[in-house]
C-alpha positions as CSV (number, residue, x, y, z in Angstrom):
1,X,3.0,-36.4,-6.7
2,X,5.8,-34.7,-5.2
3,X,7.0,-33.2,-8.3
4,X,3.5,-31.4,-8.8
5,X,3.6,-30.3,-5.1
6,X,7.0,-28.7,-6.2
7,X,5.7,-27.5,-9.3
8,X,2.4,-25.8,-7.6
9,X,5.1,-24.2,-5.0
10,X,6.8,-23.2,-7.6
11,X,3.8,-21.5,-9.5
12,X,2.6,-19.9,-6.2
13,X,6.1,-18.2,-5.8
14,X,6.2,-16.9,-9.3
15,X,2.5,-15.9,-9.1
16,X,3.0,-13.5,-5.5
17,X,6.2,-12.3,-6.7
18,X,4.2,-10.7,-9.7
19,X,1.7,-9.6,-7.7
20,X,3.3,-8.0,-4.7
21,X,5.9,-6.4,-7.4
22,X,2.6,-4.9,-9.4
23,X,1.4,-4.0,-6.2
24,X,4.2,-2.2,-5.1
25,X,4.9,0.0,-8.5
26,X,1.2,0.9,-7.9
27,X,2.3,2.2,-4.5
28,X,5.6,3.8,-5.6
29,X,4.4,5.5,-8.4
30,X,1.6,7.4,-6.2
31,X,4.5,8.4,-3.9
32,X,6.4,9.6,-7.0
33,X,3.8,11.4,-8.5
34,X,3.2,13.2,-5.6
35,X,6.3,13.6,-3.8
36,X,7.4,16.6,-5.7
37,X,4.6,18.4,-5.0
38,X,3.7,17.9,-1.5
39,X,3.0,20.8,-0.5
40,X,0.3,21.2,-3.2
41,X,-0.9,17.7,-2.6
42,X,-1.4,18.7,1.1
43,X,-3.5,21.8,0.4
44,X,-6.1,19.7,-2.2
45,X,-6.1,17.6,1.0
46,X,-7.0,20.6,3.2
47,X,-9.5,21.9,1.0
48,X,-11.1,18.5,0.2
49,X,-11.3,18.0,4.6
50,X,-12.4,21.9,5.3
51,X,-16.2,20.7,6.0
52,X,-15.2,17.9,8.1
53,X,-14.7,18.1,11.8
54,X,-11.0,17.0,11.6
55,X,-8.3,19.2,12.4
56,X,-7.4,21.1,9.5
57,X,-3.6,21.4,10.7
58,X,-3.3,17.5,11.2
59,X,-5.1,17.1,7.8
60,X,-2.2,19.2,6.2
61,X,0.1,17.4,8.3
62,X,-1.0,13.7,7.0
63,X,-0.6,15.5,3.3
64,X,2.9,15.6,3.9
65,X,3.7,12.0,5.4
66,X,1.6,10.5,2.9
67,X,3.6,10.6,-0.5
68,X,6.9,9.7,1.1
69,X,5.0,6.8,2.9
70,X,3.2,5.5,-0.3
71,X,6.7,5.6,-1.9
72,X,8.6,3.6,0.8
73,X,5.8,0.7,0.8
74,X,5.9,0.5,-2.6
75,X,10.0,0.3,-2.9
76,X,9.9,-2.1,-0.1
77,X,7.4,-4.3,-1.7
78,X,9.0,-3.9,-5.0
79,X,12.0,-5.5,-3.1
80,X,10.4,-7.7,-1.1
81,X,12.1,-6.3,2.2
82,X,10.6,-6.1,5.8
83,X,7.6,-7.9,4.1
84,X,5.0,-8.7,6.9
85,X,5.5,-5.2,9.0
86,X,5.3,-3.3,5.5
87,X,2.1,-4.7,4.7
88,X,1.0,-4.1,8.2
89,X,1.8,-0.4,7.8
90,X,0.2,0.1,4.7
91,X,-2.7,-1.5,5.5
92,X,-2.9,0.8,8.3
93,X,-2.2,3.3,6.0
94,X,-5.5,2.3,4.2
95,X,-7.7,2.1,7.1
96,X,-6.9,6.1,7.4
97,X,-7.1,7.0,4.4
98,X,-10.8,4.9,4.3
99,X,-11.6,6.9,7.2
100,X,-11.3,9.8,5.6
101,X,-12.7,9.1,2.5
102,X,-15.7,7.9,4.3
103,X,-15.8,11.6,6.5
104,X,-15.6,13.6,2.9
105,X,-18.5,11.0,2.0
106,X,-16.6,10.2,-1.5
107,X,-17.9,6.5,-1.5
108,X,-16.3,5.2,-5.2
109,X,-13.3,6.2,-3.7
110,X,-14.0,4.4,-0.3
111,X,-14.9,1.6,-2.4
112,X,-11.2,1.5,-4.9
113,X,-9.7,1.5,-1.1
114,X,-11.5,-2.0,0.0
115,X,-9.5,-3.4,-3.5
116,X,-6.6,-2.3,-1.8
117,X,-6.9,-3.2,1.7
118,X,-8.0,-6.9,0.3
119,X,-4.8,-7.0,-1.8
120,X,-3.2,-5.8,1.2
121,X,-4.9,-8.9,3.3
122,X,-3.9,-11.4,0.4
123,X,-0.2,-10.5,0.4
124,X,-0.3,-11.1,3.9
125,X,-2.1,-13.9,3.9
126,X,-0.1,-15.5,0.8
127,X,3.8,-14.6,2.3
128,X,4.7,-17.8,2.9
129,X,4.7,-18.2,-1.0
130,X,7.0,-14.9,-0.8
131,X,10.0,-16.7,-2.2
132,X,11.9,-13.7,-4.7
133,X,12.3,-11.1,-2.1
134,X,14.9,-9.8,0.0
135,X,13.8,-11.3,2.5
136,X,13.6,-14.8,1.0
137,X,17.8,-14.7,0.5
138,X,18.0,-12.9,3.7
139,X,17.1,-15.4,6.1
C-alpha cells in the first residue's frame, strides 16, 4: 500500500511538472513574441480600448508592462522559482486582462482567459505536488 502511495506521489509530481512547464512556455513565448515590439503591441492595445471609458494613457501604459510580465511568469514557472507568489501575480494578471476583454466586449476571448485563470487556480491548488522546481531543491 505504501509503495502505490509512493508511486501515485510520484505520478502527481511528474504530471504538474509537465503541466506547469507547458504552462509556462505558453506564457514565455507570448512575452517573446511580443517583447520586441512593444511599442506596436501597445498601440493595437490603444486602438482596440479607444471606445472604452479607460484612460487611454494607462491603456498604453499596461501595453508596455505586459510582454515583459508574460515573459517573467512564464521563465519563473518554466523553472519552478517563487512558485506560489508567481501564480498569484499572474493570475492577477488575468483578472486585468478579463477586465478588459470584458469592457471591449470580445467575449471568445474573455472566455480563452477563464482556461487560463482555471489553470492558474489548479497549479495553485496542485503545488504541493510541485516536486521538480527550484524551489523543491531550494528549501
Amino acid at each position: 500500500m505504501a509503495e502505490e502511495n509512493d508511486q501515485a506521489a510520484s505520478d502527481f509530481g511528474v504530471a504538474y511538472v509537465l503541466a506547469r512547464v507547458a504552462f509556462g512556455l505558453n506564457l514565455a513565448a507570448h512575452g517573446l513574441a511580443r517583447i520586441t515590439a512593444i511599442p506596436a503591441f501597445a498601440d493595437s492595445l490603444q486602438s482596440m480600448f479607444a471606445k472604452t471609458w479607460l484612460p487611454l494613457p494607462l491603456v498604453r501604459a499596461t501595453g508596455f508592462i505586459i510582454p515583459p510580465l508574460e515573459l517573467i511568469i512564464g521563465i519563473l514557472l518554466i523553472l519552478g522559482l517563487w512558485l506560489r507568489p508567481i501564480l498569484l501575480v499572474g493570475m492577477l494578471l488575468m483578472w486585468a486582462l478579463t477586465f478588459g476583454t470584458c469592457l471591449v466586449q470580445n467575449w471568445s476571448v474573455a472566455s480563452e482567459q477563464l482556461l487560463y485563470i482555471a489553470f492558474y487556480a489548479g497549479l495553485f491548488v496542485a503545488a504541493r505536488f510541485n516536486r521538480f522546481s527550484l524551489d523543491a531543491w531550494r528549501w
